[in-house]
Steps between C-alpha positions, in 0.01 A plus 500: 500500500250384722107587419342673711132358580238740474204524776274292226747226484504428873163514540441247216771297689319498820188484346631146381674427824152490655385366255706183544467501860091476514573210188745293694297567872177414313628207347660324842167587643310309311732235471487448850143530572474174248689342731305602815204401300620174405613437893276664730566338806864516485494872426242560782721293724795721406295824525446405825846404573627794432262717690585281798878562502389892444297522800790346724761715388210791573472336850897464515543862418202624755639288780867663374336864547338409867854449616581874374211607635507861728183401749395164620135521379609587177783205490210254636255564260763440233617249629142371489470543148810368373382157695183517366635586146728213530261256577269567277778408238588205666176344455458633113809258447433248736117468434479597109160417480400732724715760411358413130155594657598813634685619243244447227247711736824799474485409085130521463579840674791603251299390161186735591708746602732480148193466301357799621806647459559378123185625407556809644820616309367355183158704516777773585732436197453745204290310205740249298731547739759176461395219735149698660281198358714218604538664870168546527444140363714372810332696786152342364677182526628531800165616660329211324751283663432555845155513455503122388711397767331711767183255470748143507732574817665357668467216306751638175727668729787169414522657173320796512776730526749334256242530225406850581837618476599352211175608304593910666843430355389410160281766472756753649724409288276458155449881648933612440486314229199700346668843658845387363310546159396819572847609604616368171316681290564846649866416476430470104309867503838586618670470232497169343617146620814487664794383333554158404633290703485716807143335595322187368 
């Protein structure tokens, strides 16, 4: 006869699902931002690759909707945007330098913006809550960060945003890692480990 699983049980399981999740997200994350780190310009280069071919399908998909559009004015000035949107990720492949420029101006952006934002949920964590040091460890990094790089552009922007992304991601993911902990422990207070064999 099968055993039925009481509420306790599948919370502990779930607990440990998580649990697993943040470990094995945490762990890729800061695997790759070694790699970023160790090749800056190649990662900024793909960044920026990537936020090219975004912005043409954006400018595919406006010019798409001007077509479709009910008024003229309205279909123009999409159509105006979806050229414009295009463009602009035409030259972020063709010119990567430039694009690198541009987008490290849009990162400086992000990394004050997540900083304050780290700090912000950590100060708002409960004391000893799992991962509140290490988050709030990031977002000072993060501010730090752009701070230093504020005073050297555009000079650093060739690397600037490979480095800076693999640095977030090594700290983000040190972060699931910690939390991971955390998650692990209150799936002990539920009742024990699980059972072995069913997790490592």
């Amino acid at each position: 006869m099968e055993q039925v699983k009481t509420f306790q049980d599948l919370l502990k399981e779930g607990t440990f699902t998580a649990r697993d999740a943040l470990l094995g997200s945490g762990i890729a994350m800061v695997v790759i931002g070694v790699i970023a780190i160790l090749s800056p310009l190649a990662t900024g280069i793909l960044f920026d690759m990537i936020i090219g071919a975004v912005f043409i399908a954006a400018g595919i998909v406006e010019l798409t909707d001007a077509f479709r559009a009910g008024t003229w004015q309205r279909g123009v000035l999409l159509g105006l945007l979806g050229v414009v949107t295009a463009a602009a990720g035409a030259l972020y492949i063709a010119r990567p330098a430039v694009g690198l420029v541009v987008l490290t101006v849009v990162f400086l952006s992000y990394l004050v913006f997540a900083g304050v934002f780290r700090i912000v949920m950590a100060l708002a964590a409960p004391r000893g809550a799992p991962g509140r040091v290490m988050g709030a460890v990031s977002g000072i990094v993060a501010l730090g960060l752009a701070y230093l790089a504020l005073g050297q552009m555009p000079n650093i922007s060739v690397w600037l945003i490979g480095t800076f992304l693999g640095v977030s991601l090594v700290f983000a993911g040190a972060a699931r890692i910690s939390l991971s902990r955390g998650f692990r422990k209150a799936a002990e207070q539920l009742g024990g480990m699980a059972p072995r064999g069913a997790h490592a």
